[in-house]
C-alpha positions in Angstrom: 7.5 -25.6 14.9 5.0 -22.2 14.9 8.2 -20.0 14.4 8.7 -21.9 11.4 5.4 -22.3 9.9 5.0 -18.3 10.6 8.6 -17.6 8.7 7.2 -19.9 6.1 4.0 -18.0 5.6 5.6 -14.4 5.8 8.5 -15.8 3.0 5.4 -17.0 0.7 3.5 -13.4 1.2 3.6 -10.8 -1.7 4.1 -7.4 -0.1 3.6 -4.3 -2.6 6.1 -1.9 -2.1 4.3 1.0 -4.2 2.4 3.9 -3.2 -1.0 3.6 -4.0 -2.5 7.0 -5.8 -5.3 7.8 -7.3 -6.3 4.2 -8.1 -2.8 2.9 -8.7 0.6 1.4 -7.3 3.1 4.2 -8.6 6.8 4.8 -7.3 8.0 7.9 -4.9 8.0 10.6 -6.5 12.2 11.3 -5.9 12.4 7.5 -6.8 14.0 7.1 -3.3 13.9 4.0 -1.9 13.7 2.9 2.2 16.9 0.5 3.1 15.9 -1.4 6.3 16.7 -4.5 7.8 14.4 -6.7 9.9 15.0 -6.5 13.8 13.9 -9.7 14.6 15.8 -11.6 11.9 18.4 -9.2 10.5 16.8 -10.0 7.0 16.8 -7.4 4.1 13.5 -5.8 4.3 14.5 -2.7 1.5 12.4 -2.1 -1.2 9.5 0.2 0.1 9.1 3.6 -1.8 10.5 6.5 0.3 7.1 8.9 -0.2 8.0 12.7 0.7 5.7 15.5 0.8 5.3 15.5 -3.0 3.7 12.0 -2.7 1.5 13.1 0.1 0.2 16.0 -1.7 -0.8 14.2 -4.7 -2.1 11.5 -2.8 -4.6 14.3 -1.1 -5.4 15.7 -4.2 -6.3 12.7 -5.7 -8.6 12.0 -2.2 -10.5 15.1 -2.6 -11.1 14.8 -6.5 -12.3 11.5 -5.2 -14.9 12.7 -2.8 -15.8 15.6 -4.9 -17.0 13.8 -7.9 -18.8 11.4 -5.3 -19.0 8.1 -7.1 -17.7 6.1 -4.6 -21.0 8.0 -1.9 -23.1 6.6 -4.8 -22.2 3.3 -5.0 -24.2 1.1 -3.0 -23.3 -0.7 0.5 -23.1 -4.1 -0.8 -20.7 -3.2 -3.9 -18.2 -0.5 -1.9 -18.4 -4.2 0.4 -16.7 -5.9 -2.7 -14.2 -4.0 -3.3 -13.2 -3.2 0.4 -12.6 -7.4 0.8 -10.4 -7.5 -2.2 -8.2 -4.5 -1.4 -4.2 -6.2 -1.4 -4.4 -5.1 2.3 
């Protein structure tokens, strides 16, 4: 009965299979794409982006523009709060 109200839940979940960059969900880079299948269930769990070192990079670059222009420092507590509880996480 909990196995199946846990498979339920997991089917009904939206799972974003982007990187998220510089404030949005893009796709790898190479446009490669991870093939896995689940262990515990031997379902089709493909679809995640296949990030390289190209993705990384930009992902820094976009960190560090981020922290250098330090909006997000000046924002205060209970707003950076907001956001952090709505993050797709």
């Amino acid at each position: 009965m909990i196995i199946e109200k846990i498979r339920e839940k997991a089917n009904s979940l939206k799972i974003e299979k982007r990187a998220f960059i510089d404030g949005i969900f893009v796709k790898a880079i190479d446009g490669e794409i991870m093939r896995k299948v689940s262990p515990v269930d031997g379902c089709d769990i493909s679809g995640l982006q296949s990030c390289t070192e190209k993705d990384i990079n930009k992902a820094v670059s976009a960190a560090k523009r981020s922290f250098n222009a330090k909006i997000w420092q000046e924002k205060r507590l209970k707003l950076r709060k907001k956001f952090y509880l709505i993050l797709p996480i």
